[in-house]
Biotite code that builds the C-alpha atoms (Angstrom):
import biotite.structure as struc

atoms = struc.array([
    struc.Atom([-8.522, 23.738, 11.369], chain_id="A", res_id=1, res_name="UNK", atom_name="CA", element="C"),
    struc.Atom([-6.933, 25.847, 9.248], chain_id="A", res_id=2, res_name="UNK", atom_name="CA", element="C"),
    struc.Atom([-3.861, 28.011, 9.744], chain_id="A", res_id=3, res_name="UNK", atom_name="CA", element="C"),
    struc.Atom([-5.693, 31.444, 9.323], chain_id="A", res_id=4, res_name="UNK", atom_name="CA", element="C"),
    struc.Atom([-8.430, 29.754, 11.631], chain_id="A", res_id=5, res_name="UNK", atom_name="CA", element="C"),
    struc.Atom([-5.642, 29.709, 14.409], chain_id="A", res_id=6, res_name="UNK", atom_name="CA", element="C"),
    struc.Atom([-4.890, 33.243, 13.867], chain_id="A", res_id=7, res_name="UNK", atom_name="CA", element="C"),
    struc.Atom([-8.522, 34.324, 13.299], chain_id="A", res_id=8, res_name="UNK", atom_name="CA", element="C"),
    struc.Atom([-9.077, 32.308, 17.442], chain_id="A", res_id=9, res_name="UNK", atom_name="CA", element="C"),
    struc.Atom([-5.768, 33.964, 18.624], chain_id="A", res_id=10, res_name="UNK", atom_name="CA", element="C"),
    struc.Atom([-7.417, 37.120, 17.902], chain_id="A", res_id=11, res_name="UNK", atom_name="CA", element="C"),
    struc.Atom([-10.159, 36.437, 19.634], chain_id="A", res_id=12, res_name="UNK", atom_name="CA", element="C"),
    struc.Atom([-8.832, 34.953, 22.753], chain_id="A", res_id=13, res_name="UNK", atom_name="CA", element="C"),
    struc.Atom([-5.702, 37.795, 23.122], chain_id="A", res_id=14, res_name="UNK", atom_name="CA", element="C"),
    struc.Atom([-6.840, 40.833, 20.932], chain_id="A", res_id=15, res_name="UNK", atom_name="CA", element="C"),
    struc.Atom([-3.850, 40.693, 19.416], chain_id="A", res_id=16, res_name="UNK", atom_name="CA", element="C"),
    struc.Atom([-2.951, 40.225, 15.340], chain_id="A", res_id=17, res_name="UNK", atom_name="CA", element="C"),
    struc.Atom([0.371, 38.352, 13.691], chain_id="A", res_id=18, res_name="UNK", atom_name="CA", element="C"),
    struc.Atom([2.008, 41.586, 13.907], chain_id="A", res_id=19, res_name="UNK", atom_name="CA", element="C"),
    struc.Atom([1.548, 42.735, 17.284], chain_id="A", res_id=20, res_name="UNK", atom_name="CA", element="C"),
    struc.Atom([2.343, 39.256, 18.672], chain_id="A", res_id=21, res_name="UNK", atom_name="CA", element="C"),
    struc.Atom([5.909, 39.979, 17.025], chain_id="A", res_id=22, res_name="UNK", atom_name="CA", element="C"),
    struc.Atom([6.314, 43.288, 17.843], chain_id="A", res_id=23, res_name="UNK", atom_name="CA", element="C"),
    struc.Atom([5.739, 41.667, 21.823], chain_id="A", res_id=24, res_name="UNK", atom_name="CA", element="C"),
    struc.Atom([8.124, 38.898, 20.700], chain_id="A", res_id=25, res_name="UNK", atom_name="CA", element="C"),
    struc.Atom([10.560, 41.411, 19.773], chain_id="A", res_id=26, res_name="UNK", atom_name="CA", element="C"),
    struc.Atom([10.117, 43.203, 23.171], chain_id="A", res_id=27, res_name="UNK", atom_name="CA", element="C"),
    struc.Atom([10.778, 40.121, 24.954], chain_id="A", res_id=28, res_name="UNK", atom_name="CA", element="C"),
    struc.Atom([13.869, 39.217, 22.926], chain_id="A", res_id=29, res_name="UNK", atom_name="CA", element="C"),
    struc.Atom([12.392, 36.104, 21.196], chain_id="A", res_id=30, res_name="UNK", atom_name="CA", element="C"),
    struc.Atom([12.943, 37.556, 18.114], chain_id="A", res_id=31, res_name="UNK", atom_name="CA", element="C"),
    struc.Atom([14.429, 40.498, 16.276], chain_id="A", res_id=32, res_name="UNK", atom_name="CA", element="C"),
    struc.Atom([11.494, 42.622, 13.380], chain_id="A", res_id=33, res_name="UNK", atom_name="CA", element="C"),
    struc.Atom([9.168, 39.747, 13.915], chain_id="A", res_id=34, res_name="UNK", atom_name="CA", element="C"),
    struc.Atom([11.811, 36.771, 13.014], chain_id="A", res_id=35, res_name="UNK", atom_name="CA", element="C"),
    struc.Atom([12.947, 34.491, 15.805], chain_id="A", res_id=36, res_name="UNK", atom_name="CA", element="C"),
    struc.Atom([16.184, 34.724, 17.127], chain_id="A", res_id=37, res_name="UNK", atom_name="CA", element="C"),
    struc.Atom([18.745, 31.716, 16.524], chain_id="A", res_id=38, res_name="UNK", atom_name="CA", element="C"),
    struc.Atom([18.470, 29.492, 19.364], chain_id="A", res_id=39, res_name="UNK", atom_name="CA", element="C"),
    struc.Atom([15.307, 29.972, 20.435], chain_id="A", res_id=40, res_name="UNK", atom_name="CA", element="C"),
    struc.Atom([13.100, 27.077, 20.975], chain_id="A", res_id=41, res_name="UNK", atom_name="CA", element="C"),
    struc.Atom([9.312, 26.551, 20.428], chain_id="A", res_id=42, res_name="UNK", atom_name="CA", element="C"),
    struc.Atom([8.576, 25.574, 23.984], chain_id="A", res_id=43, res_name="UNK", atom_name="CA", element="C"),
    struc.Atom([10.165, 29.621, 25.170], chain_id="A", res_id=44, res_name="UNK", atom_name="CA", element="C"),
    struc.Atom([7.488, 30.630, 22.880], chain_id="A", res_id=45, res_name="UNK", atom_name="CA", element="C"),
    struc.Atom([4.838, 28.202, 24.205], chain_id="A", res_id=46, res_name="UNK", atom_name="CA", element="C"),
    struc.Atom([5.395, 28.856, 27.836], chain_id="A", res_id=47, res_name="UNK", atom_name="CA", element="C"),
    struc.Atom([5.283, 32.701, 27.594], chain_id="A", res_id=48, res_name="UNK", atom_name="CA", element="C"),
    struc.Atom([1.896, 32.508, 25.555], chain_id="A", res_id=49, res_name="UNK", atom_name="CA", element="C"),
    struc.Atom([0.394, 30.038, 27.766], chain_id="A", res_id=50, res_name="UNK", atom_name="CA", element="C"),
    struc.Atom([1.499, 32.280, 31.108], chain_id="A", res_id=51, res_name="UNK", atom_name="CA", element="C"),
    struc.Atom([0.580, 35.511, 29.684], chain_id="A", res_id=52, res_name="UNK", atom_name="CA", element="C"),
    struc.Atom([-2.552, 35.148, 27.544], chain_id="A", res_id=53, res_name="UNK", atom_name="CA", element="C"),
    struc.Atom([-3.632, 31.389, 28.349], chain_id="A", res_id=54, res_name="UNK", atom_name="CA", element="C"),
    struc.Atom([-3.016, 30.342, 24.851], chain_id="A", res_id=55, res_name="UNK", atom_name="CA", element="C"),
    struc.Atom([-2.694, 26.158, 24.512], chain_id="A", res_id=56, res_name="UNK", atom_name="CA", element="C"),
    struc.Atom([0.294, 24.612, 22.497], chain_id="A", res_id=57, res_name="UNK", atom_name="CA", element="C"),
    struc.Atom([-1.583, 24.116, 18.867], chain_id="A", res_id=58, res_name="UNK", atom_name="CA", element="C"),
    struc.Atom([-2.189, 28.442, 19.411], chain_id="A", res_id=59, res_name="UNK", atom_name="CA", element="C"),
    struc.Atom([1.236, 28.847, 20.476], chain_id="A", res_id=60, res_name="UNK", atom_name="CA", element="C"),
    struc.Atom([2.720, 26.506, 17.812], chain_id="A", res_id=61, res_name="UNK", atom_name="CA", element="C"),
    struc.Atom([0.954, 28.863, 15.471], chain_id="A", res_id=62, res_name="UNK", atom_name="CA", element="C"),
    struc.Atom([2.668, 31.742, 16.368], chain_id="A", res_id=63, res_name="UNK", atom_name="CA", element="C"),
    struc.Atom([5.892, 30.185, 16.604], chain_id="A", res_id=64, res_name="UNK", atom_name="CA", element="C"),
    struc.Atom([5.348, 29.112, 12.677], chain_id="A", res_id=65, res_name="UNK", atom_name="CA", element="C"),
    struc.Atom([5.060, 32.643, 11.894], chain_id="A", res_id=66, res_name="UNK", atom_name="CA", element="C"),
    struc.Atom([8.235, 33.693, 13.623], chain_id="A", res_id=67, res_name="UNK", atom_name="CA", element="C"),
    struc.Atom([10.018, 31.100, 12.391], chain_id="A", res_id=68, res_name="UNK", atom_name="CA", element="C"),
    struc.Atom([8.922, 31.931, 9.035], chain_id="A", res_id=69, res_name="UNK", atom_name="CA", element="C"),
    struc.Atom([7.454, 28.438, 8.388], chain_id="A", res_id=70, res_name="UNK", atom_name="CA", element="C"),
    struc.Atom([3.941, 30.381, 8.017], chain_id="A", res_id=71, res_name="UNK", atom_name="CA", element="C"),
    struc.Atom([2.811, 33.185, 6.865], chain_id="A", res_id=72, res_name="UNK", atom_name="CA", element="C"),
    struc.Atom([-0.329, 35.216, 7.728], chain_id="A", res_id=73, res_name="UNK", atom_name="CA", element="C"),
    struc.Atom([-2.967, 33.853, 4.625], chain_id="A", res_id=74, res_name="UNK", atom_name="CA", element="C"),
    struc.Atom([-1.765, 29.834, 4.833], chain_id="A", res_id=75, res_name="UNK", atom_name="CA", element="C"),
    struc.Atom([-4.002, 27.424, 4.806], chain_id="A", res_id=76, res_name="UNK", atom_name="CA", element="C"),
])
């Protein structure tokens, strides 16, 4: 599967895109204008996207690339 292909199923399953997943990132202090915070880990980001829209690790690992910058929205 392809990187996009996570984001375009993310959409789908939360009806939420890259950049309202960090803007609620930023809200919850995981990161700071969509770029993660120093010190926080991949399983914070796994565990609050698994308890709040059901998303599974290879999702949530997706979305942790993009705040961690190892990503970016149009990767394959």
């Amino acid at each position: 599967m392809s990187f996009q292909a996570y984001l375009d199923t993310i959409k789908t399953k939360t009806g939420k895109g890259p950049e309202e997943l960090a803007a609620l990132a930023d809200g919850k202090g995981f990161s700071d204008a969509g770029k993660l915070k120093a010190g926080v880990k991949a399983g914070q980001i796994v565990e609050w996207l698994g308890s709040e829209f059901g998303l599974g690790h290879g999702h949530s690992m997706a979305v942790y690339a993009l705040l961690s910058g190892k990503k970016q929205v149009g990767d394959k």
